[in-house]
PAVEX-927390 format. One line per field, with one value per residue (C-alpha): z, x, y; residue in one letter; residue number from 1. Coordinates in steps of 0.2 Angstrom, whole numbers, plus 5000, padded with zeros to 4 digits. Layout:
N
up = [Z	...];
east = [X	...];
north = [Y	...];
rest = [A	...];
nr = [NUM	...];
//
This chain:
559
up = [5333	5314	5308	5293	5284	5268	5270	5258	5260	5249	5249	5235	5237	5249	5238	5250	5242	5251	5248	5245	5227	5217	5208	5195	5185	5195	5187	5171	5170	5159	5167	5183	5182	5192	5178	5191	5186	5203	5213	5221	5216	5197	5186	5200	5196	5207	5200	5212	5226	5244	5244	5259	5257	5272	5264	5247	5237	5223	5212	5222	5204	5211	5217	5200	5193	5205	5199	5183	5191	5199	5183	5170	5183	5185	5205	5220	5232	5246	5253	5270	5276	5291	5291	5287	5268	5259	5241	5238	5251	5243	5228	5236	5244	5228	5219	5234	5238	5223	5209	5218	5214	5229	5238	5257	5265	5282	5292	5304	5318	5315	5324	5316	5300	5302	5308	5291	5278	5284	5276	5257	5256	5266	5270	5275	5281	5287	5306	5305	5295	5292	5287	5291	5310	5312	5315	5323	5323	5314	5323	5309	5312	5313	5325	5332	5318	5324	5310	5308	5303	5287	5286	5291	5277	5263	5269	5270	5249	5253	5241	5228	5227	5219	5234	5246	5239	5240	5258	5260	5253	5264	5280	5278	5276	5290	5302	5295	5295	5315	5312	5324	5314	5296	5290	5277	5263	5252	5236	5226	5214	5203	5199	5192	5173	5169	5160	5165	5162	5157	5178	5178	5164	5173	5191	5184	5172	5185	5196	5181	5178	5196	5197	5206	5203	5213	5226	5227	5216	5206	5197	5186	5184	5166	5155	5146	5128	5121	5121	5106	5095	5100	5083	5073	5083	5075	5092	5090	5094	5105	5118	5113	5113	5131	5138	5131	5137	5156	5155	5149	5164	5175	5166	5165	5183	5186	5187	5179	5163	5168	5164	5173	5186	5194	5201	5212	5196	5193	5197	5211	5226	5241	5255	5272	5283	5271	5272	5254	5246	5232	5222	5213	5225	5216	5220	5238	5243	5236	5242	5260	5261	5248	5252	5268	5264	5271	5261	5263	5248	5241	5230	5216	5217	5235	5227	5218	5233	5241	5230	5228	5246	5254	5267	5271	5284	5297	5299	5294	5290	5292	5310	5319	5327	5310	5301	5312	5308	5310	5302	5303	5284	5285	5266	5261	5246	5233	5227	5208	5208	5194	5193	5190	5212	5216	5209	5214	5229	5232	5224	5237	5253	5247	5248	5263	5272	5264	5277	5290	5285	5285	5290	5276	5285	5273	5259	5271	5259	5243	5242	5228	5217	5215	5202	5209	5226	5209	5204	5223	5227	5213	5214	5231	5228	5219	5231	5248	5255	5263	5260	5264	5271	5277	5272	5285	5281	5267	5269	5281	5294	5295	5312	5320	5335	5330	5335	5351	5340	5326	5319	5308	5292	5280	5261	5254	5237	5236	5235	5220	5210	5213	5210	5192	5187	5192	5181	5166	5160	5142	5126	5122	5107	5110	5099	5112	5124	5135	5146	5159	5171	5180	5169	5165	5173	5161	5167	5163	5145	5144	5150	5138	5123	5130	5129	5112	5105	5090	5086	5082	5088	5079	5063	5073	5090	5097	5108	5118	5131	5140	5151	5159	5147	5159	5155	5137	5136	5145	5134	5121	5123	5128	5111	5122	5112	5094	5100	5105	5091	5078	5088	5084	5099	5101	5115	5119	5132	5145	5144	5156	5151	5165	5155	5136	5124	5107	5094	5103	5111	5096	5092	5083	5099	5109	5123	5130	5140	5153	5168	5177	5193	5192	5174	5174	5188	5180	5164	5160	5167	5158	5139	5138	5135	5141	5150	5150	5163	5168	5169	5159	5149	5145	5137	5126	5121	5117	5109	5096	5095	5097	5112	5129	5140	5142	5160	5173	5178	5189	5206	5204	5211	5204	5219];
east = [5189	5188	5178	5167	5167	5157	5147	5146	5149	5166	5179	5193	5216	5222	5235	5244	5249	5266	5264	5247	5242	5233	5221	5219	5233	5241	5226	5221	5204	5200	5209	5212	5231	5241	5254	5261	5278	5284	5273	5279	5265	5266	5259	5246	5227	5216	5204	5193	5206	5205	5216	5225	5235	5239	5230	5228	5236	5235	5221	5203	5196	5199	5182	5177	5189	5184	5166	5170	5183	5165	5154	5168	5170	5186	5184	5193	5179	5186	5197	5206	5217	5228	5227	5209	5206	5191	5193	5192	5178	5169	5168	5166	5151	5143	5147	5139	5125	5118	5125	5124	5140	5145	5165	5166	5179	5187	5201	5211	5223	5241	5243	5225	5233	5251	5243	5228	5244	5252	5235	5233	5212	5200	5183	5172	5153	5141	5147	5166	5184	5189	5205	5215	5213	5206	5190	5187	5171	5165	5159	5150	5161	5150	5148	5136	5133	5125	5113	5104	5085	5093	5102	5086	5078	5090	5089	5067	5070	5063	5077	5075	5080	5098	5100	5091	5104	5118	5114	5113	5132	5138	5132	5134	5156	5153	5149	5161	5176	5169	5164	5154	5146	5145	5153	5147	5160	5161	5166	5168	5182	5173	5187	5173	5171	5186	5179	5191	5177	5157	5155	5158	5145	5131	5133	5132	5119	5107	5111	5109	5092	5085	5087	5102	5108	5124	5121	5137	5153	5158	5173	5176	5195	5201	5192	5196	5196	5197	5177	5179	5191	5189	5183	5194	5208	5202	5197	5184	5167	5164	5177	5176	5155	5155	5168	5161	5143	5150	5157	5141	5132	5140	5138	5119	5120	5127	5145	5157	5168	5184	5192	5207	5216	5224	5210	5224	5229	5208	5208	5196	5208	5202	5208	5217	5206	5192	5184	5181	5177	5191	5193	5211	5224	5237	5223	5218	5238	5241	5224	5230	5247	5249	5234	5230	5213	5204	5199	5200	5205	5188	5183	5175	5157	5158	5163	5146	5137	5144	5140	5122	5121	5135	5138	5154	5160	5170	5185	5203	5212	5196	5201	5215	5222	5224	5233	5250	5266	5271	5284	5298	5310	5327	5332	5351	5348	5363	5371	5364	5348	5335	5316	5318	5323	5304	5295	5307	5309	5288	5290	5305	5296	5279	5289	5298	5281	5267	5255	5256	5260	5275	5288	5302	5316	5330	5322	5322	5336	5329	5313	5302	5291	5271	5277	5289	5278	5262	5276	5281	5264	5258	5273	5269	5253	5255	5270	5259	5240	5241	5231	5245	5262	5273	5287	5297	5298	5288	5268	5257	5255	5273	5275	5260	5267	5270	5259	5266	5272	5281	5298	5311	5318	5331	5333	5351	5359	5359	5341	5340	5353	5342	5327	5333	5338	5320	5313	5324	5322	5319	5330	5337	5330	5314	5297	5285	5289	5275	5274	5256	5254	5246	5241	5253	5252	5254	5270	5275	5272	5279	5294	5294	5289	5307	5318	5310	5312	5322	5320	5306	5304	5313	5301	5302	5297	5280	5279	5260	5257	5241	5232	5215	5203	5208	5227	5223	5214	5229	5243	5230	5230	5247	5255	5262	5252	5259	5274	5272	5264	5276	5288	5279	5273	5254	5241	5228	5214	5205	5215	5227	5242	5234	5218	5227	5223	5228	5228	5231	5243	5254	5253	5269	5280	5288	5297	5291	5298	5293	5296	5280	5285	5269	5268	5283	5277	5261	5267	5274	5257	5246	5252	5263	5279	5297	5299	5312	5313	5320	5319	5311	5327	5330	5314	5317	5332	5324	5311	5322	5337	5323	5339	5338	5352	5362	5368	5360	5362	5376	5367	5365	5380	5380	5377];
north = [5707	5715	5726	5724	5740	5732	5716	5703	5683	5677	5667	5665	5663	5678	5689	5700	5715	5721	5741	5751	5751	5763	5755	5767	5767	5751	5737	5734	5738	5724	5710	5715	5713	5724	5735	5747	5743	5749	5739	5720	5713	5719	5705	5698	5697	5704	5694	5682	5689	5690	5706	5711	5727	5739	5754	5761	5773	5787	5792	5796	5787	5771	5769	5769	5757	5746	5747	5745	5728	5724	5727	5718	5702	5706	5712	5707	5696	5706	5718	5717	5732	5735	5756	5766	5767	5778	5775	5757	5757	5768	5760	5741	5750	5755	5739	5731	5740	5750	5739	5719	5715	5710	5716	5715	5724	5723	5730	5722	5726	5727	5707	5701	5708	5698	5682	5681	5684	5668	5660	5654	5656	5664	5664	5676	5674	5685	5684	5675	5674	5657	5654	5640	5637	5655	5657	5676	5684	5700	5715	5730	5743	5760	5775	5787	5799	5814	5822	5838	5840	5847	5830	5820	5831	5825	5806	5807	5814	5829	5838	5821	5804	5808	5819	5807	5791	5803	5807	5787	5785	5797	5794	5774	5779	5792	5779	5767	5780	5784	5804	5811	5822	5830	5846	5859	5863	5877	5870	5854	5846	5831	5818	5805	5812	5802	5789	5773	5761	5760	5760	5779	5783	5771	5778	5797	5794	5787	5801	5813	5804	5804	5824	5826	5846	5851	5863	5872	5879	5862	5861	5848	5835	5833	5823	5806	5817	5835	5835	5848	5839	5819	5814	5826	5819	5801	5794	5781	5782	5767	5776	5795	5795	5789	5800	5814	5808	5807	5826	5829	5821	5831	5847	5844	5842	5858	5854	5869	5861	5867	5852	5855	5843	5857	5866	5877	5886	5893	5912	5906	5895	5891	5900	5896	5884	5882	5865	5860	5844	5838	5823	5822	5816	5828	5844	5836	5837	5852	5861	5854	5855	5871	5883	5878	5873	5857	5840	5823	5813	5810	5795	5796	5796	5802	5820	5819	5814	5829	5841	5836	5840	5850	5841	5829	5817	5827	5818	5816	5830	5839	5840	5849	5833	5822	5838	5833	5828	5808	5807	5819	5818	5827	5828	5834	5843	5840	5856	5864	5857	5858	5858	5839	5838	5843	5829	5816	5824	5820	5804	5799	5807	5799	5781	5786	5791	5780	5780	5796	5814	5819	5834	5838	5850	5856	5865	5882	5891	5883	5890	5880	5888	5886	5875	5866	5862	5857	5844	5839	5834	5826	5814	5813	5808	5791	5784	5789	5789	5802	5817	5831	5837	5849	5858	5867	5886	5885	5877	5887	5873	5866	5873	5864	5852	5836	5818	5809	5794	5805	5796	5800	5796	5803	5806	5810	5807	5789	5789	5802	5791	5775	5785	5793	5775	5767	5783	5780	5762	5765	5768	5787	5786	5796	5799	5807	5821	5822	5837	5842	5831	5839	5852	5863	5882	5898	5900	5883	5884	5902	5892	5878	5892	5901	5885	5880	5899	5899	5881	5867	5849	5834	5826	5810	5818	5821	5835	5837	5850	5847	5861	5866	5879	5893	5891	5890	5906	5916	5909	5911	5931	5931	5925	5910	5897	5905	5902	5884	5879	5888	5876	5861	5858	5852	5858	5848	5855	5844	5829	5824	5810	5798	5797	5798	5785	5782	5789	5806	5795	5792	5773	5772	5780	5767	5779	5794	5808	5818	5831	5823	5810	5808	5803	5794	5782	5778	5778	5761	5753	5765	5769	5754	5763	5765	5782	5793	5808	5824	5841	5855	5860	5840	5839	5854	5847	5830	5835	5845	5830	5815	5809	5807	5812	5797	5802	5812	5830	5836	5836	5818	5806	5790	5777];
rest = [X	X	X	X	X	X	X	X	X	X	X	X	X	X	X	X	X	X	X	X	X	X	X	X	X	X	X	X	X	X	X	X	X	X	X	X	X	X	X	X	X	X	X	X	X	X	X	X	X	X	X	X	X	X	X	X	X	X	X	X	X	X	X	X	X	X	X	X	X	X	X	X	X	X	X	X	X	X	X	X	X	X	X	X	X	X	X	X	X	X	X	X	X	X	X	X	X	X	X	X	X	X	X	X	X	X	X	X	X	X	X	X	X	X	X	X	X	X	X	X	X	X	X	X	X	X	X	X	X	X	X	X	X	X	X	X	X	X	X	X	X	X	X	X	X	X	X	X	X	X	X	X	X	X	X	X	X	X	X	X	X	X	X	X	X	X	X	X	X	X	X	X	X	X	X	X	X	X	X	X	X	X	X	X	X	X	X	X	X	X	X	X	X	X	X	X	X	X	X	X	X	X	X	X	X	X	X	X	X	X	X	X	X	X	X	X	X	X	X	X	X	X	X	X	X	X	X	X	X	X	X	X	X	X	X	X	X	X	X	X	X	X	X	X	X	X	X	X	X	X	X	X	X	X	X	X	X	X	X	X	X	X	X	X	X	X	X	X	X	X	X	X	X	X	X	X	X	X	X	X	X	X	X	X	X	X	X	X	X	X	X	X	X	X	X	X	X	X	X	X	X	X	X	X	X	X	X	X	X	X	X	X	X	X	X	X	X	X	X	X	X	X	X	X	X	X	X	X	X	X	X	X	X	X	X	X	X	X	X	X	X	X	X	X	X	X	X	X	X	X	X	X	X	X	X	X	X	X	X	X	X	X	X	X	X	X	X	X	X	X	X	X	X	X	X	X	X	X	X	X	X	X	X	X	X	X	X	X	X	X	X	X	X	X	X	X	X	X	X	X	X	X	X	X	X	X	X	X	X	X	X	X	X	X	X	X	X	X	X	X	X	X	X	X	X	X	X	X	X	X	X	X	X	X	X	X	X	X	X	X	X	X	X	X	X	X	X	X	X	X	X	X	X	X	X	X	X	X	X	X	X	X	X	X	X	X	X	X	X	X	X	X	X	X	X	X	X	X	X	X	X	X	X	X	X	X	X	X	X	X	X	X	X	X	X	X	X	X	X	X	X	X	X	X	X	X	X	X	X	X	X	X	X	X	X	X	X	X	X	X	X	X	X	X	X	X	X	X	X	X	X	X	X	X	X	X	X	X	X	X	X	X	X	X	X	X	X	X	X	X	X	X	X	X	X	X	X	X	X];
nr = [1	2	3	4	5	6	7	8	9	10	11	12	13	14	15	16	17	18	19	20	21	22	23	24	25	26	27	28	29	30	31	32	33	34	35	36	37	38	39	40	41	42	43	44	45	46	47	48	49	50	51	52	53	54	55	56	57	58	59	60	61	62	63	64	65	66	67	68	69	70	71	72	73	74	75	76	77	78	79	80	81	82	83	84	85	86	87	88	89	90	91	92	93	94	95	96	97	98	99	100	101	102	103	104	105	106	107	108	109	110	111	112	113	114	115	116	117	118	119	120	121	122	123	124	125	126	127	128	129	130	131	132	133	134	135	136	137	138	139	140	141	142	143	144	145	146	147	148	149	150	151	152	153	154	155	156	157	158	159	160	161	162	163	164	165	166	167	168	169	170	171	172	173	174	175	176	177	178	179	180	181	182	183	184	185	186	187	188	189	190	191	192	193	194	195	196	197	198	199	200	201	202	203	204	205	206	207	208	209	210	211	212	213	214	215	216	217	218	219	220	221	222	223	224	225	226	227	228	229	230	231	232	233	234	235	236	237	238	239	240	241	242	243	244	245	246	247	248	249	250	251	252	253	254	255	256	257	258	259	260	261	262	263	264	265	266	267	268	269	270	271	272	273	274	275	276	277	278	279	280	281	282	283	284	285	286	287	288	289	290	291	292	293	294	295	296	297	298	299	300	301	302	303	304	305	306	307	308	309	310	311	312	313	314	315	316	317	318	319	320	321	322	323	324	325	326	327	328	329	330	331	332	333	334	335	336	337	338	339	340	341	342	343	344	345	346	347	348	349	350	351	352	353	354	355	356	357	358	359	360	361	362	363	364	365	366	367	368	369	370	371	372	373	374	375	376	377	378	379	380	381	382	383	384	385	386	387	388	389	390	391	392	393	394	395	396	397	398	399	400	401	402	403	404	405	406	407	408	409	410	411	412	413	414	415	416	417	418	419	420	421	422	423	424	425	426	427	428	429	430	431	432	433	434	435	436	437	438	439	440	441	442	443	444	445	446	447	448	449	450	451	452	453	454	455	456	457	458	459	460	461	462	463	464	465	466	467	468	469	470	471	472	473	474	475	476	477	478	479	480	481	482	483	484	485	486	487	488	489	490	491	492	493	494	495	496	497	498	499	500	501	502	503	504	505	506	507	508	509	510	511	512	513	514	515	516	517	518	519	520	521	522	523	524	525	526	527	528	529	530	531	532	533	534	535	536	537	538	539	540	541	542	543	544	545	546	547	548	549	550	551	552	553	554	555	556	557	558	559];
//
């Protein structure tokens, strides 16, 4: 029988979307086209949909996007999954609940699942699925949750009604993602202030208004401008006022503006087995996989509902059990490799493992660096749901026993050529070189000051670093910036390329390129340019010669 996860009575043409999709930086916003240029489904509408899709993927801000889908008529009418899903949800449930724009979601077994994508329109009423000759009934799916008089406390508004409607959001996912219980965390990561559509604005300026104050340490993701700079930078008021209102909201409620999407690099990590509360799928996969620490991948809005409390839903990778290996990746790792391997390397394990966490074995004898792993998760991130992995030898839970049902898969060289090919579909000629995503690290930009030493960047070519406040400072003291900028290289604080628009975005560049798997997966969909990518050393030498390289590096075998 499935489960109702979000009630609402709809009916519209099924689309069955063949992989997860990130609806962030996979739909437009405004139309509800899919642009993930690597998706199946690219060029499909969302619009009016019956969505099936097994799970989601990628950026915890498509709750918000979805909202804004919701708010703009431009919303799916349902969403049906195969595998459990949080972020989508999430946001169906505030469209639905707080907002009266009804999405109902459901998932299905694996046969319920197989038998409904046969069907071209479905139905779905209060206590049935109709589609076709189908007609199964609908069972709410929820759990005992077990609450504490603290708990109680927060849902009777004895701390406020931001606090009090917080308390409602989590506990109604609780029960819908079968937790037992709720869990206190020491510390929060807001991915909400990036302002992908009016929808984020509206839902924190209500909580802003109905007194909600976090009540823990609340960091907070890049923003959609450089709050400082946006009107200097000729960005216009109808989009800058707004996304510099949002930041704001946040801040007001007590949010630190660190700005940053990699949290990891602050002075102040999380530590081994601490259960914290992250938004940002690149910072959840790194806080899990990297420190050790322990987060589900939060949606937006739940990460304010968590920090107004401090209390999440204990389950997933909250818990021992779900932190195992199911899917066991040997990779052969080609000989000479650059810093260009670690992201595609994420990107390639991510699509090899999109569901389940995984086990890479091979990288023993070629140790990454913290920026290395920054770029293998973050890459990881937008091909795979899946908040974390291991890394044999290297990550701190890599020896924990495998899952019963764990399989195995392998990456070798053909899939790097095929990979580097997907990544470079646009011309040599180059006019931006975009380079901080995520943000770059001190020791990135000390790196890319090194390679550019001596030399500036071609008149045609755009070179843009962006970083978190905390980076800038250093590289501020350390000369590191002097150096950059001497260069011609631009740096650009609480903006991350996911959330760049024009003009900061140069209008007149028509192929960009970047070190970023990350980047260069989103990027078609999101600026509307060609990509070109590679590694660090490439993109000096394209941003002084305005060329791409023509072939790839060494370690790469053509197919």
């Amino acid at each position: 029988m499935p489960d109702v996860i979000v009630a609402a009575e709809v009916s519209g043409p099924l689309l069955l979307c063949e992989e997860g999709l990130s609806v962030w930086g996979g739909v437009d916003p405004a139309t509800g086209e899919i642009i993930d240029a690597h998706h199946p489904q690219h060029g499909q509408f969302l619009t009016g949909k019956i969505v099936m899709m097994p799970t989601s993927r990628g950026s915890c801000t498509g709750s918000g996007v979805l909202l804004g889908l919701a708010f703009a008529q431009n919303a799916p009418h349902a969403l049906i999954f195969r595998e459990n899903e949080d972020i989508l949800t999430l946001g169906a449930l505030v469209a639905t609940k707080l907002f009266d724009r009804p999405i109902a979601v459901l998932q299905l077994s694996a046969s319920e699942y197989d038998r409904l994508s046969e069907e071209p329109e479905v139905t779905i009423r209060e206590d049935a699925l109709i589609a076709g000759d189908i007609r199964w009934p609908l069972a709410k799916k929820s759990a005992a949750l077990a609450l504490t008089a603290e708990d109680e406390r927060f849902l009777s508004g004895a701390y406020g009604e931001a606090a009090q409607v917080a308390m409602e959001i989590i506990t109604t996912m609780a029960m819908a993602q079968g937790a037992a219980r709720l869990t206190d965390v020491a510390r929060v990561h807001i991915d909400g202030c990036i302002y992908a559509s009016p929808a984020f604005l509206t839902f924190a300026r209500a909580m802003a208004d109905k007194g909600g104050r976090v009540r823990l340490p609340t960091t907070m993701n890049a923003i959609s401008v450089d709050h400082a700079n946006w009107r200097s930078q000729g960005v216009a008021e109808e989009f800058g006022l707004p996304a510099s209102q949002l930041a704001d909201a946040y801040v007001e409620m007590g949010a630190k503006p660190s700005f940053t999407c990699a949290p990891y690099l602050l002075a102040d990590k999380p530590a081994q087995g601490e259960d914290i509360a992250w938004a940002e799928s690149n910072a959840v996969i790194y806080a899990n996989s990297v420190l050790g620490a322990r987060t589900v991948k939060h949606a937006d809005f739940m990460d304010l509902c968590i920090a107004l409390t401090g209390r999440a839903a204990q389950t997933g990778v909250y818990l021992d059990a779900n932190r195992r290996t199911r899917r066991i990746i040997d990779v052969t790792v080609p000989e000479g490799i650059d810093d260009a391997f670690w992201p595609m390397l994420g990107w390639l394990v991510g699509q090899k493992a999109p569901d389940r966490i995984p086990l890479i074995r091979g990288l023993e004898h070629t140790p990454p660096t913290e920026n290395d792993l920054k770029a293998l998760c973050a890459a990881y991130g937008t091909t795979s749901a899946a908040p974390m992995l291991h890394i044999a030898g290297i990550t701190p839970e890599a020896d924990l026993a495998p899952a019963s049902d764990a399989d195995h898969v392998t990456i070798g060289p053909a899939d790097f050529a095929q990979l580097w090919q997907g990544f470079n579909q646009g011309a040599a000629k180059v006019e931006l070189v975009a380079l901080g995503s995520p943000h770059f690290s001190t020791s990135e930009c000390t790196a890319f000051a090194d390679l550019m030493d001596g030399t500036h960047v071609h008149p045609d070519v755009t070179t843009i670093i962006t970083l978190g406040r905390q980076s800038l400072a250093e590289i501020t003291a350390s000369g590191v910036k002097a150096r950059l900028e001497g260069a011609g290289v631009k740096i650009v604080p609480d903006l991350c390329w996911c959330s760049i628009s024009e003009p900061v975005l140069p209008p007149s560049a028509e192929t960009l390129m970047t070190n970023s798997g990350k980047y260069a997966h989103y990027a078609p969909g999101l600026s509307q340019r060609a990509v070109r990518f590679g590694s660090l050393a490439q993109c000096a030498d394209t941003a002084r010669t305005g060329k791409a390289p023509e072939h790839p590096p060494l370690w790469i075998k053509p197919e």
